[in-house]
Backbone as CSV, one residue per row, in Angstrom:
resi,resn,N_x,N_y,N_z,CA_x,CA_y,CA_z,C_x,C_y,C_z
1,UNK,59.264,20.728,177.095,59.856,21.603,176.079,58.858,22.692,175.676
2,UNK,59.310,23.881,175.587,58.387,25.286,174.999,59.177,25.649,173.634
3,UNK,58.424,26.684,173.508,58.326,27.207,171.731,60.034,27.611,171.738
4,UNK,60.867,27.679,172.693,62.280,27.989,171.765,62.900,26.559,171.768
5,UNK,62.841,25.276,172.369,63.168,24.338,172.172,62.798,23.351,170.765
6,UNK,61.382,23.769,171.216,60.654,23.409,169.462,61.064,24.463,168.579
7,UNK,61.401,25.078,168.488,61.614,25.989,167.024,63.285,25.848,167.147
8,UNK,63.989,25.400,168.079,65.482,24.772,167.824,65.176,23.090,166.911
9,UNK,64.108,22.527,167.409,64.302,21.388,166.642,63.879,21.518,165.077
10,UNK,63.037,22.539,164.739,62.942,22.704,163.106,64.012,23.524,162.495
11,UNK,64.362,24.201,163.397,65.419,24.739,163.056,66.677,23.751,162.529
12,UNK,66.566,22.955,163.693,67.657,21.726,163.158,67.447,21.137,161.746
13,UNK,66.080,20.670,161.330,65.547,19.855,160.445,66.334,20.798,159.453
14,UNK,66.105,21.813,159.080,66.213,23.120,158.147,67.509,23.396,157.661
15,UNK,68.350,22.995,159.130,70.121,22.845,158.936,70.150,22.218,157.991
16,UNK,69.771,20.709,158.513,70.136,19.717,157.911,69.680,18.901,156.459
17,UNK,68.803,19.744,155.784,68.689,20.185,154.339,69.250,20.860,153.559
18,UNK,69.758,22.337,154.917,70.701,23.195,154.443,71.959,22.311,153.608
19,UNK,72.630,21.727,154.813,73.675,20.790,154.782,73.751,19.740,153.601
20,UNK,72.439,19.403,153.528,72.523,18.552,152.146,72.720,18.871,151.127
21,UNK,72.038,19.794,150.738,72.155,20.461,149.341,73.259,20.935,149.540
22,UNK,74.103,22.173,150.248,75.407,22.499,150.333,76.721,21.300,149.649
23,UNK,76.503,19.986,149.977,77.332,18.555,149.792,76.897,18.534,148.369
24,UNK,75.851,18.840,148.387,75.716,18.039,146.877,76.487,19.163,146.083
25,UNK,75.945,20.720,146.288,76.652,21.285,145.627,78.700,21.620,145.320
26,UNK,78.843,20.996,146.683,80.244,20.446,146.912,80.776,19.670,145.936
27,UNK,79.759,18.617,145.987,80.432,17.399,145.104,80.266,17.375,143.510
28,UNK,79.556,18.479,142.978,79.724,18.549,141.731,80.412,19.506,141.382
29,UNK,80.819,20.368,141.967,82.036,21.018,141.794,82.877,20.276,141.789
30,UNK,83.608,19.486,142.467,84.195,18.702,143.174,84.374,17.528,141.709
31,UNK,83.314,17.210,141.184,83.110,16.452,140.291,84.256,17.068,138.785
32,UNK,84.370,18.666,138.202,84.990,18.879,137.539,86.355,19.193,137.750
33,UNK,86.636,19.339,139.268,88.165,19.360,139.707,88.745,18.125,139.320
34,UNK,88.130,16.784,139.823,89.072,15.503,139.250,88.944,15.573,137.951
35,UNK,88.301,16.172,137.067,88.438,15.689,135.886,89.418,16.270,135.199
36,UNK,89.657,17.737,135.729,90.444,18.559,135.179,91.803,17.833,135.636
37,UNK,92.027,17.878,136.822,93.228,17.142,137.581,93.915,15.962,136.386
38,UNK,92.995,15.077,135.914,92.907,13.883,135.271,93.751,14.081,133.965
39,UNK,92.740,15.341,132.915,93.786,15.945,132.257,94.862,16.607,132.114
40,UNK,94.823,16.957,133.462,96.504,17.400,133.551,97.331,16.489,133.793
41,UNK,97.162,15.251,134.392,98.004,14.241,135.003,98.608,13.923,133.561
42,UNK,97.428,13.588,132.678,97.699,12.715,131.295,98.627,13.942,130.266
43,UNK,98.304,15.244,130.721,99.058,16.001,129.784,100.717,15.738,130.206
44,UNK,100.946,15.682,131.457,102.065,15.935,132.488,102.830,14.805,132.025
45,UNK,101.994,13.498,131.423,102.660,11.856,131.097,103.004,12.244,129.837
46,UNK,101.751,13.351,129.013,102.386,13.426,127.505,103.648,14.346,126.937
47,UNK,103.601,15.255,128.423,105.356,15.925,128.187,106.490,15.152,128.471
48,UNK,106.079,14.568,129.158,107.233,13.514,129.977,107.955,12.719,128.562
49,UNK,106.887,11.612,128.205,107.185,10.936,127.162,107.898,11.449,125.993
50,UNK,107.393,12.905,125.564,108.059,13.554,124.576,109.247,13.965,125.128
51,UNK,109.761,14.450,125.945,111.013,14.547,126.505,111.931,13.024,126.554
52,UNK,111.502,12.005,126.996,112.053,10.967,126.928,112.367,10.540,125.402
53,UNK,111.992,10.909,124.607,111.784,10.392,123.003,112.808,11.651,122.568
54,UNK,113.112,13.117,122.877,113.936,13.731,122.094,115.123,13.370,123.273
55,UNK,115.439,12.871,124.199,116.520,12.385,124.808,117.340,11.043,124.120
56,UNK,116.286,10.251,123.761,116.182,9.389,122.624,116.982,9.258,121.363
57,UNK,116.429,10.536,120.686,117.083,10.752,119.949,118.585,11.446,119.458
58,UNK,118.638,11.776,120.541,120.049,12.471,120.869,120.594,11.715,120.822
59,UNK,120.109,10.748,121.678,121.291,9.625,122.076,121.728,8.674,120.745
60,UNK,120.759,8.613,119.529,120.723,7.685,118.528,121.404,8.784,117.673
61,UNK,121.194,10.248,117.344,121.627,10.795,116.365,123.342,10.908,116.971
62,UNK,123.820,10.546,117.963,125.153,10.999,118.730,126.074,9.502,118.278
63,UNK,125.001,8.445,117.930,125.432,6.986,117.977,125.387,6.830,116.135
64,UNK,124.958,7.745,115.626,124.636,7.822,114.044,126.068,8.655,113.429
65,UNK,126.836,9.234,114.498,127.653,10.203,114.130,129.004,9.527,114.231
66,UNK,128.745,8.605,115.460,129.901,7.584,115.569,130.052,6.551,114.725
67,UNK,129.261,6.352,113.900,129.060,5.274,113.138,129.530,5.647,111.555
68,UNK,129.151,6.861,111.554,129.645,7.797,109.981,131.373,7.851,110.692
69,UNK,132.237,8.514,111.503,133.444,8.417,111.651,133.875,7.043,111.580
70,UNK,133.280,5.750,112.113,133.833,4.561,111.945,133.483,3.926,110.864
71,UNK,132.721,4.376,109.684,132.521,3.951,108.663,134.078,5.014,107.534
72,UNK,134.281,5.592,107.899,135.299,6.463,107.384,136.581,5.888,107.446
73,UNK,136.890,5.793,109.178,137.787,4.934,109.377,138.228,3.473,108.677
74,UNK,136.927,2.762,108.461,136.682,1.740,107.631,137.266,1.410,106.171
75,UNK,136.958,2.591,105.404,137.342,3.215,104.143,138.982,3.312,103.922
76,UNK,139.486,4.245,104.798,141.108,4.378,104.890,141.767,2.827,105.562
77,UNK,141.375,2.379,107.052,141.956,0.579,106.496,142.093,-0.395,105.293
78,UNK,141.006,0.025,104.438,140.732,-1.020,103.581,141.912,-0.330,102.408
79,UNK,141.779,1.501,102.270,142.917,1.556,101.354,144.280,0.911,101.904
80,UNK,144.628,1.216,103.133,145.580,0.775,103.694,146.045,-0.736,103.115
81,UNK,145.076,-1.596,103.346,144.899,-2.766,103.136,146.022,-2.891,102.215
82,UNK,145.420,-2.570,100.740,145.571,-2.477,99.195,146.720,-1.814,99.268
83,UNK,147.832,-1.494,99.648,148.656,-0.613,99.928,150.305,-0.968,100.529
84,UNK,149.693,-2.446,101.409,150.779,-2.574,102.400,151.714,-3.418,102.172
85,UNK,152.985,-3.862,102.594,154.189,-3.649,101.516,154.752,-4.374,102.347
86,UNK,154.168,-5.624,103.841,154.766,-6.470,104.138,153.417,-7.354,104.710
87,UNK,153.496,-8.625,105.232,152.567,-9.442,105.262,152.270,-8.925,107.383
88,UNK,153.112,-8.964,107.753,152.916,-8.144,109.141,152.034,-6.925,109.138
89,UNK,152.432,-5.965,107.757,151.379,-4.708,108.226,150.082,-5.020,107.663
90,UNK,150.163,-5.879,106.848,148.628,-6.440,106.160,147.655,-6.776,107.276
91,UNK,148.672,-8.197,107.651,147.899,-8.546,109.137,147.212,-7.453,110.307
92,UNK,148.547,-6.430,110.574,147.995,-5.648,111.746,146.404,-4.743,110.989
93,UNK,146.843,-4.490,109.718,145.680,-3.445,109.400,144.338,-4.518,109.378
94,UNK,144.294,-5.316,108.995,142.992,-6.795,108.764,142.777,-6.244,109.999
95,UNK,143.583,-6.802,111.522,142.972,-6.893,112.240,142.171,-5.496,112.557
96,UNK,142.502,-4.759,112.629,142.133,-3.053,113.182,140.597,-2.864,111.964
97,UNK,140.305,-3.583,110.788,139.494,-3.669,110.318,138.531,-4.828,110.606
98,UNK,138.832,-5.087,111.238,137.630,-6.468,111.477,137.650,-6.058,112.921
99,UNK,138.155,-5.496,113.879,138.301,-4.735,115.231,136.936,-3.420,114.969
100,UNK,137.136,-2.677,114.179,136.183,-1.983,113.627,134.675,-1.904,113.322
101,UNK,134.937,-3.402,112.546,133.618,-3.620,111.719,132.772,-4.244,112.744
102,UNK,133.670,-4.721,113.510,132.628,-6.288,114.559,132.110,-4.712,115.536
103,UNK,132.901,-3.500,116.240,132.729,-2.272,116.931,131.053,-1.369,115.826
104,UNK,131.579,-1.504,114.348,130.222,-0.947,114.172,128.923,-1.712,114.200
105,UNK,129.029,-3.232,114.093,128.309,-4.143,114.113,127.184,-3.513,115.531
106,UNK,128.229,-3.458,116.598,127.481,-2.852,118.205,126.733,-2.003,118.001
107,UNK,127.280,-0.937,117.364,126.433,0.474,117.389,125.278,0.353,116.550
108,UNK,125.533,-0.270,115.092,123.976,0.053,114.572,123.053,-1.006,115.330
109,UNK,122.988,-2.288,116.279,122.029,-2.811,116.966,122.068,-1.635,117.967
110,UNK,123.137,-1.070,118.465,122.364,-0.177,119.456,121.354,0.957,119.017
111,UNK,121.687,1.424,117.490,120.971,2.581,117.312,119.486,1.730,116.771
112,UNK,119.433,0.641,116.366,117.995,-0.120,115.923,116.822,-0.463,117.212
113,UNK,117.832,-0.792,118.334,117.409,-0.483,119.561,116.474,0.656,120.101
114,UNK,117.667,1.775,119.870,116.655,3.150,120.100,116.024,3.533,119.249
115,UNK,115.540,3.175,118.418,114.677,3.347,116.760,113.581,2.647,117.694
116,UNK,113.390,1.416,117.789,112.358,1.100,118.776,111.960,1.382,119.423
117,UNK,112.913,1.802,120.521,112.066,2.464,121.328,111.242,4.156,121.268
118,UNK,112.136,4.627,120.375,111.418,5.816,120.172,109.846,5.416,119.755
119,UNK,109.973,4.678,118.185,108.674,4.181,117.624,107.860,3.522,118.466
120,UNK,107.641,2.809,119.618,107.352,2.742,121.124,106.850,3.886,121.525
121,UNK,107.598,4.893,122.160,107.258,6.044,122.446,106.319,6.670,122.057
122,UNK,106.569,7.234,120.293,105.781,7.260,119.639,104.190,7.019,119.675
123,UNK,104.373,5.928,119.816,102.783,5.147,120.374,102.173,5.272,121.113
124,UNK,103.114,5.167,122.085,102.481,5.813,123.140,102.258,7.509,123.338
125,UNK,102.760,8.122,122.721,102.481,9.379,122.695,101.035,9.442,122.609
126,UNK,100.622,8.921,121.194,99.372,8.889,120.393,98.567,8.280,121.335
127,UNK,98.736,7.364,122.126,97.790,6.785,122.944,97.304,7.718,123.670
128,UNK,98.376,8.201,124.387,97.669,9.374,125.563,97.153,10.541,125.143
129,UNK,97.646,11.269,123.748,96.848,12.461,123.307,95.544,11.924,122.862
130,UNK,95.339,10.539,122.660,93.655,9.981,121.995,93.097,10.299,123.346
131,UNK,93.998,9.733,124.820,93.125,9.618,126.105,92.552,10.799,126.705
132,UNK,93.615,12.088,126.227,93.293,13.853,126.869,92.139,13.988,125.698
133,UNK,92.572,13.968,124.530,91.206,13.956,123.897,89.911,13.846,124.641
134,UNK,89.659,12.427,124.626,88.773,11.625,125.136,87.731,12.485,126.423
135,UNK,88.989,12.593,127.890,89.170,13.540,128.858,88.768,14.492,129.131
136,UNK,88.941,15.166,127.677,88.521,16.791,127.619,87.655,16.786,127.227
137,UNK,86.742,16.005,126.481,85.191,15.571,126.429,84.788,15.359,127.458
138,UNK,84.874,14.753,127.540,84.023,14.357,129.268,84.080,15.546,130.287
139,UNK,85.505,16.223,130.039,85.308,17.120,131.062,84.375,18.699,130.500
140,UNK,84.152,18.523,129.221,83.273,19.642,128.947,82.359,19.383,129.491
141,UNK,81.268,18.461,129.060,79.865,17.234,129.103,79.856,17.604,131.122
142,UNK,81.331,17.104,131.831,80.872,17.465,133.163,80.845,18.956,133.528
143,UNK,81.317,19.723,133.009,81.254,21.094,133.451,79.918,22.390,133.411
144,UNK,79.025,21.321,131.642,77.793,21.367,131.380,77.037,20.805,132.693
145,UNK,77.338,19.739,132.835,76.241,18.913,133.905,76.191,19.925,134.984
146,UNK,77.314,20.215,135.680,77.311,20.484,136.435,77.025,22.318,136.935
147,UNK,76.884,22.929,135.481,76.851,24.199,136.007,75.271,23.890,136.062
148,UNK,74.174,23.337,134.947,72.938,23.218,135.423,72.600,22.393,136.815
149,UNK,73.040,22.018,137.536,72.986,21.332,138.751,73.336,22.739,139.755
150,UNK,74.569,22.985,139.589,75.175,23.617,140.502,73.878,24.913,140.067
151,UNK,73.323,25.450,139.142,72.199,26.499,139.129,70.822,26.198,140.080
152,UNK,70.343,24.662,139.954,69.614,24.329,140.780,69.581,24.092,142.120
153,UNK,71.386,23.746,143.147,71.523,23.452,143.796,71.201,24.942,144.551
154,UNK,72.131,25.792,144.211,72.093,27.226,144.883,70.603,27.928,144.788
155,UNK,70.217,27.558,143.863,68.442,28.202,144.008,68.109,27.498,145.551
156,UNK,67.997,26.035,145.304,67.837,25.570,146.700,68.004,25.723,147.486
157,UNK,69.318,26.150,147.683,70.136,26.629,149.032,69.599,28.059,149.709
158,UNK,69.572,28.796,148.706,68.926,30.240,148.573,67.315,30.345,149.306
159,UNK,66.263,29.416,149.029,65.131,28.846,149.140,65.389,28.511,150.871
160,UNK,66.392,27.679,151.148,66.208,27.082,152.517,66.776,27.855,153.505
161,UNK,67.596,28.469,152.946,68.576,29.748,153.879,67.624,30.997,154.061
162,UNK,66.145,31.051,153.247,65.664,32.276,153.603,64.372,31.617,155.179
163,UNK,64.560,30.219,154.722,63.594,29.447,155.959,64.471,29.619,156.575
164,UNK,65.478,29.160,156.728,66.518,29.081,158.008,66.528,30.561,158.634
165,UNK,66.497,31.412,158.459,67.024,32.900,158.495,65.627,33.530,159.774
166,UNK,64.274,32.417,158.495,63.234,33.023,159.207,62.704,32.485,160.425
167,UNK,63.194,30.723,160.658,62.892,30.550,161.707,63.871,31.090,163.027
168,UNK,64.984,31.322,162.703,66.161,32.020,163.463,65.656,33.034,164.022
169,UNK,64.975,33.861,163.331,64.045,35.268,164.312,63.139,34.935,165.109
170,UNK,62.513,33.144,165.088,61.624,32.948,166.525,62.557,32.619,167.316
171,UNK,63.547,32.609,167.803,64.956,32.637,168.694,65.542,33.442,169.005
172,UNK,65.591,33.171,170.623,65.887,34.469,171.037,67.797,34.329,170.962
173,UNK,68.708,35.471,171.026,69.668,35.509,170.271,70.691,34.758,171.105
174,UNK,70.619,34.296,172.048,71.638,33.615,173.126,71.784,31.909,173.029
175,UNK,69.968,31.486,172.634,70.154,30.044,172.151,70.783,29.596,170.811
176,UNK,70.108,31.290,170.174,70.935,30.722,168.377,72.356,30.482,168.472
177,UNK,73.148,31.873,169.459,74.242,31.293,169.419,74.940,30.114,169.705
178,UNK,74.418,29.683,170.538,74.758,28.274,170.892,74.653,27.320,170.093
179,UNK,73.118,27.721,169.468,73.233,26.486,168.506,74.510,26.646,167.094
180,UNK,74.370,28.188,166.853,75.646,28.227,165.670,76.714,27.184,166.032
181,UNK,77.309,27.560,167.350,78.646,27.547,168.051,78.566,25.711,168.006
182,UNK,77.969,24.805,168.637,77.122,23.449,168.524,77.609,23.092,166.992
183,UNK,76.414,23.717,166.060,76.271,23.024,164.669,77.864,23.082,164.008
184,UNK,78.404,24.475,164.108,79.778,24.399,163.696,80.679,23.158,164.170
185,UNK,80.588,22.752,164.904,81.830,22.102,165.781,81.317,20.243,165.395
186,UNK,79.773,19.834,165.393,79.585,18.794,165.172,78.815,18.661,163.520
187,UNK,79.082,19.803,162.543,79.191,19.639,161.201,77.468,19.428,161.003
188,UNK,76.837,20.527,161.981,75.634,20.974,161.856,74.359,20.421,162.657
189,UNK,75.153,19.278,163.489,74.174,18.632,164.497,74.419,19.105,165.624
190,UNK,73.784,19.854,165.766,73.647,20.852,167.058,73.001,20.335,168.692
191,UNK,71.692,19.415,167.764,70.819,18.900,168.906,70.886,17.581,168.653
192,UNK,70.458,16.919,169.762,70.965,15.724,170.374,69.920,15.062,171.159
193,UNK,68.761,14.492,170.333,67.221,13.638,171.309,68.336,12.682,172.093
194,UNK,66.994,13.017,173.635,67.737,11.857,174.070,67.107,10.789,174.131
195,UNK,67.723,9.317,174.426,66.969,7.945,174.095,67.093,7.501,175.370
196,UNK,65.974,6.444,175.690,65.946,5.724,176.771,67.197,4.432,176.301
197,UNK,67.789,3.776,177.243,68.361,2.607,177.179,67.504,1.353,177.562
198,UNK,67.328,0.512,176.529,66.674,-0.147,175.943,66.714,-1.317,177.556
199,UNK,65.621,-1.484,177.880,65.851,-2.457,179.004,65.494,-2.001,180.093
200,UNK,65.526,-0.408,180.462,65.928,0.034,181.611,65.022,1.558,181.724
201,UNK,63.970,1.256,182.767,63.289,2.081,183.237,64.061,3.597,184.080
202,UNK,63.942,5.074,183.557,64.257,6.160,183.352,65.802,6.072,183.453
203,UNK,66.173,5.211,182.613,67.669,5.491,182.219,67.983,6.243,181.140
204,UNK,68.549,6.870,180.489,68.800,7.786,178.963,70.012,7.966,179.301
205,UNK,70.168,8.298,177.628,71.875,8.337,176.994,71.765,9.437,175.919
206,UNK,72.609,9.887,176.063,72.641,11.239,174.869,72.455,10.582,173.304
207,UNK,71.582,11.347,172.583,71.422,10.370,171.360,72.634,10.846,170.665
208,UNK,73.774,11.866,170.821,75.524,12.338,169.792,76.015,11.252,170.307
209,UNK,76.366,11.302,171.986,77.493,10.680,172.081,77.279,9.803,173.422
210,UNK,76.106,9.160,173.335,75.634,8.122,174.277,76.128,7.896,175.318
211,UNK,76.568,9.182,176.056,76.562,9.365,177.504,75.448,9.046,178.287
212,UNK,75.693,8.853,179.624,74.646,9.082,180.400,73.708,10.155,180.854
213,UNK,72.778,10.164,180.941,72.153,11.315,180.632,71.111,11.298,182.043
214,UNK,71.179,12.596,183.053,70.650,12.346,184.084,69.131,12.313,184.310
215,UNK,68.124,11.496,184.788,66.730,11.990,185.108,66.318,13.261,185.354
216,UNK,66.916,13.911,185.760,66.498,15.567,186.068,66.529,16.192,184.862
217,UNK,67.431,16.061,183.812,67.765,16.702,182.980,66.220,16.561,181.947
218,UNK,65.698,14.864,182.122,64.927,15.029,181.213,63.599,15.605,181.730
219,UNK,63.266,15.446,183.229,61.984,15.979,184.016,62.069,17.575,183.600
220,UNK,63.344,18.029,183.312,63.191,19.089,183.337,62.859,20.098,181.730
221,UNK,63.376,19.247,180.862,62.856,19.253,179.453,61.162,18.856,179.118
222,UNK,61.299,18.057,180.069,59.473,18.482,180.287,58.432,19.201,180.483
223,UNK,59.404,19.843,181.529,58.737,21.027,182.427,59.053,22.415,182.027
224,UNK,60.088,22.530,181.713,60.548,23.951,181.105,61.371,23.791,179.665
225,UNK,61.699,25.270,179.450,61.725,25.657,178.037,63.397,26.107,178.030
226,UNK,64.191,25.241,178.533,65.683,26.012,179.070,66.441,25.195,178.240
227,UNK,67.536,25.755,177.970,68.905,25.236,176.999,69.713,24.062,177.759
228,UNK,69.422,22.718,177.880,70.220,21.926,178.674,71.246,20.989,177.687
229,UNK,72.405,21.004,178.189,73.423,20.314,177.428,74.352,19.400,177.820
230,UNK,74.498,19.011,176.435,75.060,17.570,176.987,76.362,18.026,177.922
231,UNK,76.700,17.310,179.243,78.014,17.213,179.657,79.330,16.633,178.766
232,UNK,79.170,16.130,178.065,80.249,15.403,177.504,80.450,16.025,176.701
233,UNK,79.215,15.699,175.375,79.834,16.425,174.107,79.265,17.888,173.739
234,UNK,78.460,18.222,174.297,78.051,19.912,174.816,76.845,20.147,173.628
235,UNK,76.088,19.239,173.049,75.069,19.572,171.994,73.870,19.672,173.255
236,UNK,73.235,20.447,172.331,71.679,20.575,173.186,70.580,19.595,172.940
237,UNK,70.014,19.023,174.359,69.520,18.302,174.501,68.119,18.538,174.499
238,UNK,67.379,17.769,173.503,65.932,17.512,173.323,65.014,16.495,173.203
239,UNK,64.142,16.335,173.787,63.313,15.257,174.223,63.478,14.472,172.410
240,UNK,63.175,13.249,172.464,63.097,12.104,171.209,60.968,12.305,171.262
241,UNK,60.669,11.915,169.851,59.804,12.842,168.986,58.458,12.122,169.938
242,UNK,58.982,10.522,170.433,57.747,10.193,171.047,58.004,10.354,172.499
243,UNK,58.568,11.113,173.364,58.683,11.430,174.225,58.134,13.046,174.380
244,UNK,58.362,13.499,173.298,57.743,14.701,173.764,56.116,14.947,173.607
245,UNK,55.076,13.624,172.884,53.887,13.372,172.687,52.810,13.171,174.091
C-alpha cells in the first residue's frame, strides 16, 4: 500500500467520526420530534373525549326533554283520573298512567347513566390535560437539552468536516470518487481490511462481506498503491493494520 491507500484509510477513520457525531446529532433532534408527536397524540385523545362528552350530552339533554313531555302527560292522566265518570275509563286511564310512569322510570336511569358517564369523561378529560401539561414540560427541558447539544454537535461536525475536506486534497480526484460513491451506498464504509481465514495459510475474505478474496489481490496491495475492489460487494480493499506492518 502507498500514500493514496493510506490517506484512504484515515480518511475512512475521519468518515467515521464524521458519521458519529452526524447520529448523534440526528437523534437529538429526533429526541424533540417524539415528544412533540406525544403531545399531540394526548391533545388529539383530549379533543376526542370532549367531543364524546358534548355527544353525551345531547343525548341526555334530548332524554331530559322527553321526560319533561312525559311528566306533563303524567299531570293530564292524573286530572283525567279525578274526572272519569265510569269505572272502565278509570281503569283504562290508571293503566296509561302507570304505562307512563314505569316508561319514565327508564329514562331517568337512562339519563343517570349518561350523567356518569359524562362525570367519567370529565375525569378523564382532567387526567389527560394534567398529562399534556406534564408533556409540555418535558418537551421544553428537551428542546433546551437539545439545542445546547445540537450547538456542540455541529461545532464538531464543522471541526471534522474541515479534516475531512483536508485530507480529501491528499487524493487524487478519481479514488475520492469512488470512495464517495462506496461510503454512500454502504452508509460510509467505504473500505474493507482484508482478514486472513483463521486456520488457513494465504486464504482471505473481504472484511464487508466475507467473500473470498484472491492472493494476488493481496500481493498486490503490497506492492502497489492501486484501487482494488471487492468483487462482490465493490468496497475498496485494504490490507488489515497488522498486515500492513
Amino acid at each position: 500500500m502507498g500514500p493514496v491507500l493510506n490517506a484512504l484509510v484515515e480518511l475512512q477513520s475521519i468518515e467515521n467520526r464524521l458519521r458519529v457525531v452526524k447520529a448523534k446529532l440526528a437523534r437529538c433532534r429526533r429526541n424533540v420530534i417524539i415528544q412533540e408527536n406525544l403531545v399531540r397524540s394526548l391533545q388529539n385523545a383530549l379533543e376526542a373525549k370532549k367531543e364524546e362528552i358534548l355527544l353525551t350530552k345531547v343525548q341526555s339533554d334530548r332524554l331530559e326533554l322527553e321526560l319533561k313531555t312525559r311528566d306533563e302527560e303524567i299531570a293530564k292522566l292524573r286530572a283525567r283520573l279525578n274526572t272519569a265518570k265510569t269505572n272502565k275509563e278509570y281503569a283504562s286511564i290508571l293503566t296509561s298512567l302507570n304505562t307512563t310512569k314505569a316508561d319514565n322510570s327508564k329514562v331517568e336511569t337512562q339519563i343517570l347513566e349518561l350523567l356518569k358517564d359524562i362525570e367519567a369523561d370529565e375525569a378523564e378529560c382532567e387526567k389527560i390535560q394534567n398529562q399534556i401539561d406534564d408533556q409540555k414540560q418535558k418537551l421544553e427541558q428537551t428542546r433546551k437539552d437539545t439545542e445546547a447539544l445540537a450547538t456542540k454537535y455541529q461545532a464538531e461536525i464543522v471541526e471534522i468536516q474541515t479534516e475531512w475536506d483536508s485530507k480529501a486534497k491528499e487524493i487524487p480526484a478519481e479514488p475520492l470518487q469512488i470512495f464517495k460513491r462506496v461510503a454512500e451506498t454502504y452508509d460510509g464504509e467505504a473500505l474493507a481490511a482484508i482478514q486472513n481465514q483463521e486456520g488457513k495459510i494465504e486464504a482471505y475474505t473481504c472484511g464487508g462481506c466475507f467473500m473470498n478474496i484472491a492472493t494476488e489481490c493481496v500481493n498486490l496491495l503490497m506492492t502497489k498503491d492501486d484501487i482494488i475492489r471487492c468483487a462482490n460487494c465493490t468496497r475498496i480493499l485494504v490490507l488489515a493494520s497488522a498486515q500492513r506492518e
